[in-house]
C-alpha positions as a Markdown table, in Angstrom:
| # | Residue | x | y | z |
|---|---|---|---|---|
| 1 | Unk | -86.4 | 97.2 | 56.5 |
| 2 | Unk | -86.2 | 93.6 | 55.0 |
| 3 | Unk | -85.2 | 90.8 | 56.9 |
| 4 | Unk | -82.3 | 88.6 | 55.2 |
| 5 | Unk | -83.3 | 85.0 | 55.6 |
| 6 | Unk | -80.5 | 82.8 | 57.3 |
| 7 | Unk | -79.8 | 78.9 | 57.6 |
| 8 | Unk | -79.1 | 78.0 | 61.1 |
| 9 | Unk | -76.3 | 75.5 | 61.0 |
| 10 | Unk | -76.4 | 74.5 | 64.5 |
| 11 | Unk | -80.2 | 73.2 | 64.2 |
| 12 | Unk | -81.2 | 70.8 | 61.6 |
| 13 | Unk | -84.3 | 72.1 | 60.2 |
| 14 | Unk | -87.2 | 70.3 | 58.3 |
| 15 | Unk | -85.8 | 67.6 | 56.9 |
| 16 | Unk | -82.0 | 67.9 | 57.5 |
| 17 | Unk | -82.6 | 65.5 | 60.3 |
| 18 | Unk | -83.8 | 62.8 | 58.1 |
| 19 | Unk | -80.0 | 62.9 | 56.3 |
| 20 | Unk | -77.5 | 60.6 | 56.9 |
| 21 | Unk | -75.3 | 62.6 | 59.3 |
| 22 | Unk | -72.0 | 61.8 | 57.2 |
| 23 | Unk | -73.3 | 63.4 | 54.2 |
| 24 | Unk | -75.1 | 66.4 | 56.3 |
| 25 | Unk | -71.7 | 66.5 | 58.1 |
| 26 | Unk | -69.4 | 66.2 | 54.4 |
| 27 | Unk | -71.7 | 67.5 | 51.8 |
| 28 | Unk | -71.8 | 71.3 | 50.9 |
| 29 | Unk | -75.8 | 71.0 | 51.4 |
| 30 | Unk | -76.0 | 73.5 | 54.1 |
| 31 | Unk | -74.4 | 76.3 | 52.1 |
| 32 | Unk | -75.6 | 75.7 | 49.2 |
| 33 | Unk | -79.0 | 76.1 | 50.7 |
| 34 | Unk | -78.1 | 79.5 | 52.3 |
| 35 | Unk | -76.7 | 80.2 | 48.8 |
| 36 | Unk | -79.9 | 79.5 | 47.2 |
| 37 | Unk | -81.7 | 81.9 | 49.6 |
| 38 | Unk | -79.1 | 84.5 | 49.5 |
| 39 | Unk | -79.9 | 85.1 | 45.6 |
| 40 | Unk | -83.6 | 84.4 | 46.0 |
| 41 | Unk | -83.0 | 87.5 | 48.6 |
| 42 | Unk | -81.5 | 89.6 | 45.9 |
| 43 | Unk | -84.2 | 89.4 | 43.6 |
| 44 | Unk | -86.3 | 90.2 | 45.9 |
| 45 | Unk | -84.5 | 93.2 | 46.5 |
| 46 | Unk | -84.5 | 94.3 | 42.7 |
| 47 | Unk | -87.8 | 93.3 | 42.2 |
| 48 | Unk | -89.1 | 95.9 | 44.8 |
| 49 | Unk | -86.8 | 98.7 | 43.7 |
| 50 | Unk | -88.0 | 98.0 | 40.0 |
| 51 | Unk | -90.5 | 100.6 | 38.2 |
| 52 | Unk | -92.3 | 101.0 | 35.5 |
| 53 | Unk | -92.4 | 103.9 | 32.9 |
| 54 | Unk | -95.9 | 105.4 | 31.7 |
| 55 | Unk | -95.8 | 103.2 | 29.1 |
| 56 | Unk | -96.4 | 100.1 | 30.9 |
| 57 | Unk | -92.2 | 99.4 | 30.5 |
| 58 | Unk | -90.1 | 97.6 | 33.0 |
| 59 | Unk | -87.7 | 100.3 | 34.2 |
| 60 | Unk | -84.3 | 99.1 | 35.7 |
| 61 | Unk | -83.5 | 100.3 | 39.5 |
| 62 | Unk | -80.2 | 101.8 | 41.0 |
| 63 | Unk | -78.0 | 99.1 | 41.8 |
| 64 | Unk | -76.4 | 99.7 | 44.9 |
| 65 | Unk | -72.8 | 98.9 | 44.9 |
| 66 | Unk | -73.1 | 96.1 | 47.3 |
| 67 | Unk | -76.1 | 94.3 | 45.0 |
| 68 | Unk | -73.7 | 94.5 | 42.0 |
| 69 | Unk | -71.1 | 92.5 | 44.2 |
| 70 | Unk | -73.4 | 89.9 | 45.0 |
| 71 | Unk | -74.6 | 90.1 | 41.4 |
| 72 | Unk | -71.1 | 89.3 | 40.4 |
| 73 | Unk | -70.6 | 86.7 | 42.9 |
| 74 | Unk | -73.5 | 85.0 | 41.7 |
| 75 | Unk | -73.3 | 81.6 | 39.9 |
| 76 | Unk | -71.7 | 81.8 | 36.0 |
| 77 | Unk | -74.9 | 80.1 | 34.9 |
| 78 | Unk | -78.5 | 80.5 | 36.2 |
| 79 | Unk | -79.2 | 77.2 | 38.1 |
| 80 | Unk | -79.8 | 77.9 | 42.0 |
| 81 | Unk | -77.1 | 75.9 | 44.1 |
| 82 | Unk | -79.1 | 72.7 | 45.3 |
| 83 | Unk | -81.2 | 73.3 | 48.6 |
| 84 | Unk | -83.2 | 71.7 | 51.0 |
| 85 | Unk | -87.1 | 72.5 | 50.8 |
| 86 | Unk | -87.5 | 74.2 | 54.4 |
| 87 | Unk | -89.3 | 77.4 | 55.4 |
| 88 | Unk | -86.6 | 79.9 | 54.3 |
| 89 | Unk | -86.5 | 78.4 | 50.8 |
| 90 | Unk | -90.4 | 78.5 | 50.8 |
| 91 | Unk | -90.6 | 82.1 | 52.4 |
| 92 | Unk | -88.3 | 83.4 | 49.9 |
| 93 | Unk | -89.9 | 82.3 | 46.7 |
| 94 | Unk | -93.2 | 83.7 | 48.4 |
| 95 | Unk | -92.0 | 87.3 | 48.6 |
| 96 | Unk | -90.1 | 86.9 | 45.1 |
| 97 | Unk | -93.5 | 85.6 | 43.7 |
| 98 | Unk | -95.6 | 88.6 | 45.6 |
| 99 | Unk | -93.1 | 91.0 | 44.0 |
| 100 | Unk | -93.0 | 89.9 | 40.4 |
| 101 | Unk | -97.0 | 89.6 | 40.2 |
| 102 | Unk | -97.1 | 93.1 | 41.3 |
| 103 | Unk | -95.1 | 94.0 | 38.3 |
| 104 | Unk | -97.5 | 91.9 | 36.5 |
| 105 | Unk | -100.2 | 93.8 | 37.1 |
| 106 | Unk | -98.8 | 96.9 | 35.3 |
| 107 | Unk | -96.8 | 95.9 | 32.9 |
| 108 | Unk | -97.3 | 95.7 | 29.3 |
| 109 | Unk | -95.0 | 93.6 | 27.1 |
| 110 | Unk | -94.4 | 90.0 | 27.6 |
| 111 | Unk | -91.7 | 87.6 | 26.5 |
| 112 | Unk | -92.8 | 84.8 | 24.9 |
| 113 | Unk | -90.1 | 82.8 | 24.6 |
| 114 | Unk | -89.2 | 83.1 | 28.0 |
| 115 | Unk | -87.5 | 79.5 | 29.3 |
| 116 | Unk | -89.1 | 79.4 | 33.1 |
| 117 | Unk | -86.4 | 79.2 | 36.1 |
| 118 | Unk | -86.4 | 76.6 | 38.5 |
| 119 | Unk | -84.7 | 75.5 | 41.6 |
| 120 | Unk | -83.9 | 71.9 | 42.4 |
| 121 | Unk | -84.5 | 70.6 | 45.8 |
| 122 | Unk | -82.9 | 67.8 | 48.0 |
| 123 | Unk | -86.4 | 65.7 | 49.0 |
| 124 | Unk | -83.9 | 62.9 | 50.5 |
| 125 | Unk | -80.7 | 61.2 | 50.5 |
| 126 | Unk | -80.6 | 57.2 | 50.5 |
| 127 | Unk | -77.3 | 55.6 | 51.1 |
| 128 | Unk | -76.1 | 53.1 | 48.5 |
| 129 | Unk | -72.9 | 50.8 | 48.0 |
| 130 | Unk | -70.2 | 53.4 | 48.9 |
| 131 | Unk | -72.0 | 56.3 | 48.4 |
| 132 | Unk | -75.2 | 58.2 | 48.5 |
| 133 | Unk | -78.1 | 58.7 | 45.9 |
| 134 | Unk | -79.8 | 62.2 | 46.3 |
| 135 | Unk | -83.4 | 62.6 | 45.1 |
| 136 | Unk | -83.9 | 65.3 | 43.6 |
| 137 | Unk | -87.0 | 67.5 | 42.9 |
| 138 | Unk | -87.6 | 70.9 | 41.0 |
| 139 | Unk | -90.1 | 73.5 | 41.5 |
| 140 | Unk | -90.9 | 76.8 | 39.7 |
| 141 | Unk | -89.7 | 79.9 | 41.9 |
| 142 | Unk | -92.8 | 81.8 | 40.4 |
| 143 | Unk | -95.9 | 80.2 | 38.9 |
| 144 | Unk | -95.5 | 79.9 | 35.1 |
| 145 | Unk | -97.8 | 82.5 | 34.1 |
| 146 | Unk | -95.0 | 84.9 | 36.0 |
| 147 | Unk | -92.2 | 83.5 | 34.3 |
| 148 | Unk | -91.7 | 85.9 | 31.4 |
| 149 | Unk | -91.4 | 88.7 | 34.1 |
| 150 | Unk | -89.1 | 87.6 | 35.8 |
| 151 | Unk | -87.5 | 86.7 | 32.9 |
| 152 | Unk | -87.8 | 90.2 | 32.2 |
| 153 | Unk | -86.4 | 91.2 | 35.4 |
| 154 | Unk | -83.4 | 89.2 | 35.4 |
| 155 | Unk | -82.3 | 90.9 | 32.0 |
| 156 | Unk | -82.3 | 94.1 | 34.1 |
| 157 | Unk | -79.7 | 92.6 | 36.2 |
| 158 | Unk | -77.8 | 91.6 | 33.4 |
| 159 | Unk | -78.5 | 87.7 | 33.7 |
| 160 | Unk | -80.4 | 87.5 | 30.7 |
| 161 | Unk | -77.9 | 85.0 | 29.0 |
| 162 | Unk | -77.2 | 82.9 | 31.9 |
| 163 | Unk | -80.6 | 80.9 | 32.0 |
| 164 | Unk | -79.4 | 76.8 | 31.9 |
| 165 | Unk | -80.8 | 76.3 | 28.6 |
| 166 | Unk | -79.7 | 72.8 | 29.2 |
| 167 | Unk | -81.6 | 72.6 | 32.1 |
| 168 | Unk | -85.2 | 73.9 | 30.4 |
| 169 | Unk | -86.8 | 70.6 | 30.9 |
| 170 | Unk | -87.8 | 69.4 | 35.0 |
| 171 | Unk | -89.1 | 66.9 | 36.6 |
| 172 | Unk | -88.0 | 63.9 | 39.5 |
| 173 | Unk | -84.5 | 62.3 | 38.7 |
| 174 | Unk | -81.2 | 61.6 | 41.3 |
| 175 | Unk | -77.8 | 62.7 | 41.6 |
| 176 | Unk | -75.3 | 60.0 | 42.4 |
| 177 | Unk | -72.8 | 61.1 | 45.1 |
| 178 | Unk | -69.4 | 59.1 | 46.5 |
| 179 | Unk | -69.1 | 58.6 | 50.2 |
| 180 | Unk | -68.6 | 61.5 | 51.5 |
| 181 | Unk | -71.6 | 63.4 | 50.0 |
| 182 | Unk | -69.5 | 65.0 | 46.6 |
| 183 | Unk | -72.2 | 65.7 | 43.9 |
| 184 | Unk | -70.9 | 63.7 | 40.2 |
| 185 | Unk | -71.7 | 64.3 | 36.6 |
| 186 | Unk | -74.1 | 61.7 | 36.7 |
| 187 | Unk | -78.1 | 61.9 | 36.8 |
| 188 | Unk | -80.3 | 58.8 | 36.8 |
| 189 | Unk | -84.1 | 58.7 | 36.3 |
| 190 | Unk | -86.7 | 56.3 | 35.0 |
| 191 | Unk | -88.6 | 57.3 | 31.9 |
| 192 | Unk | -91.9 | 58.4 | 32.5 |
| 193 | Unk | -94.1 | 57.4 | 29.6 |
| 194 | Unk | -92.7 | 53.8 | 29.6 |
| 195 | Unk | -94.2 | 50.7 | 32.1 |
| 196 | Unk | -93.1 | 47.5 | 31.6 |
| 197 | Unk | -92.8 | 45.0 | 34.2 |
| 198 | Unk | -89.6 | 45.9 | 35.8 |
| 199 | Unk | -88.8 | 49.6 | 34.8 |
| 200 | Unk | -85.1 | 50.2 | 34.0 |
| 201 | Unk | -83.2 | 53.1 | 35.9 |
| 202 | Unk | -81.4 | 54.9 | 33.4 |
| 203 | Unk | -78.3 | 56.9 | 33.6 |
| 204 | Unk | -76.7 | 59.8 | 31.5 |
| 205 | Unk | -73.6 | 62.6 | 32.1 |
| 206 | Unk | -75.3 | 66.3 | 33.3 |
| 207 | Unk | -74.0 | 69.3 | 34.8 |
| 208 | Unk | -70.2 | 68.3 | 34.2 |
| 209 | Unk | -69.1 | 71.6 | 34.6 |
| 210 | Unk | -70.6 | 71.6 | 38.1 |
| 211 | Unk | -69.5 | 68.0 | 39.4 |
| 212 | Unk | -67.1 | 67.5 | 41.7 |
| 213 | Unk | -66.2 | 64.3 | 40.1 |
| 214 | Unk | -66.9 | 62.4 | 37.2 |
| 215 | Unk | -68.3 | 58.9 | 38.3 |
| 216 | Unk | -66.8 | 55.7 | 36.4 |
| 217 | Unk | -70.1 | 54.6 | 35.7 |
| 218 | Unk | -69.4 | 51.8 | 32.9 |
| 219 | Unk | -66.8 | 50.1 | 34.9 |
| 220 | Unk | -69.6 | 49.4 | 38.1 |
| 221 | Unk | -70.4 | 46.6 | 39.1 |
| 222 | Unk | -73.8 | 44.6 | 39.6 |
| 223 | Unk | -73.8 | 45.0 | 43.0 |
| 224 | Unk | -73.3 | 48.5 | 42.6 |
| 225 | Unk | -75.8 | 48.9 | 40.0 |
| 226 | Unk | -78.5 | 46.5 | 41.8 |
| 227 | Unk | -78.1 | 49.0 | 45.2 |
| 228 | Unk | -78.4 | 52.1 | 43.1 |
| 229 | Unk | -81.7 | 50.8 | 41.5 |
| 230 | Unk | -82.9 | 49.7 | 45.2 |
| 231 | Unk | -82.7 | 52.8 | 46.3 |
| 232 | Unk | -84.5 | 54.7 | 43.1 |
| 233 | Unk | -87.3 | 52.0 | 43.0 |
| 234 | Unk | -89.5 | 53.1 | 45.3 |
| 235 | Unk | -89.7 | 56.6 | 43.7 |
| 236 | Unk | -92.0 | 54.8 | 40.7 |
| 237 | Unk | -94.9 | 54.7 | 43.7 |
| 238 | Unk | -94.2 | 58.2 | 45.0 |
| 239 | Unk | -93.9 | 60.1 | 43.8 |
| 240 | Unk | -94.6 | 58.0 | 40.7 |
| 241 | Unk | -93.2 | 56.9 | 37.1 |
| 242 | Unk | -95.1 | 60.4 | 35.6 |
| 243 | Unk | -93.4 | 62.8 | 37.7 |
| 244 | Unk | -89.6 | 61.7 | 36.2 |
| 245 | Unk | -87.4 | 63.6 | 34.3 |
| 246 | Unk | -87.4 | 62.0 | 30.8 |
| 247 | Unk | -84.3 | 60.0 | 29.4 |
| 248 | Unk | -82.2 | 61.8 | 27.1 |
| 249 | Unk | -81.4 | 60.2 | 23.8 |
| 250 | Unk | -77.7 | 59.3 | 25.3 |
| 251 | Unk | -79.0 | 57.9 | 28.4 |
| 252 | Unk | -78.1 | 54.1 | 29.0 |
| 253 | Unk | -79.8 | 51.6 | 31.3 |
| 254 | Unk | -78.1 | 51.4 | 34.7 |
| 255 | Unk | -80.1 | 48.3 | 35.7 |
| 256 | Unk | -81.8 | 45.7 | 35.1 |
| 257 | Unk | -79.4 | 44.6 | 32.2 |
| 258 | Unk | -81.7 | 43.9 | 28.9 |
């Protein structure tokens, strides 16, 4: 019998402690962490019920009535809700990983073009000038080499054309949030193949259709910019100006001002 992996809300748990309390308290981070391991879960669940014909073929499982309703319930697009990185989150990309490389093993055609999922994680939360600046990581949920079958395997379930093609490209960037911990439509990051002696922190609109808000970026002030670029500075030394998420070619510098 396989063990659904809960969040505890009433025990903050690696790293939740290190939040400010009014965005742990405000923020939708706790659920969207559970979220994040409820359909890690699922897959899971497919993954092991999935066969393979004679001819070295991925062949679809019996969908019980209760996976489809969680299927459906699942997010319109394939980007895992944001989550803490904490034991569950690890544990359940472990057994995802163990069951797609046993399909790996026996299985004969590959997709090429597969685009590789990711998750992005919460690493911290710094507060800024009325409001909060998330840093935010991604990580594979399978190694690379593993990523056209799960690719595979989430065509089964019918989520074949809900991969974030938007989102293909990873790396180290933040999410700027208000004061009371709601996620906006803005992403800021430095660009990783430029030094110069003080890096600009650039901002650009992402993920509008997810936002809760759409922050009024143009009309901040220096103060404002100055404390956002405070708090995003220190992630040029760790985890370093190579491990951003590039600029894209609408991105404007947030601050320093040319």
């Amino acid at each position: 019998m396989r063990t659904t992996l809960k969040v505890d809300r009433s025990q903050p748990t690696n790293g939740y402690d290190n939040l400010p309390k009014t965005y742990l308290r405000k923020s939708n981070i706790l659920r969207e962490t559970q979220e994040t391991i409820d359909i890690l879960n699922l897959l899971v669940e497919i993954a092991a019920e999935t066969g393979v014909t004679q001819h070295g073929e991925m062949m679809a499982p019996h969908l019980s009535s209760s996976q489809r309703d969680r299927i459906l319930a699942s997010p319109s697009v394939w980007v895992p809700h944001i989550g803490l990185a904490n034991p569950l989150l690890r544990e359940a990309c472990e057994r995802l990983d163990h069951e797609v490389k046993r399909l790996d093993k026996v299985i004969v055609y590959r997709n090429e073009t597969a685009i590789i999922p990711f998750i992005t994680v919460v690493r911290g939360v710094s507060p800024i000038l009325r409001g909060y600046l998330e840093h935010i990581d991604t990580e594979l949920i399978v190694p690379e080499e593993r990523a056209p079958i799960l690719a595979m395997l989430l065509k089964i379930v019918g989520w074949d054309d809900t991969l974030d093609r938007e989102n293909s490209q990873w790396g180290y960037h933040y999410h700027y949030c208000n004061k009371y911990g709601s996620r906006s439509d803005t992403v800021l990051t430095f660009n990783p193949n430029k030094s110069v002696k003080k890096d600009p922190l650039y901002w650009e609109r992402h993920g509008e259709g997810h936002a809760k808000f759409k922050a009024n970026v143009p009309k901040w002030g220096n103060k404002k910019r100055e404390s956002v670029y405070d708090a995003a500075f220190p992630g040029l030394t760790k985890p370093g100006r190579t491990a951003f998420r590039s600029p894209s070619k609408e991105a404007e510098i947030l601050w320093p001002e040319s």
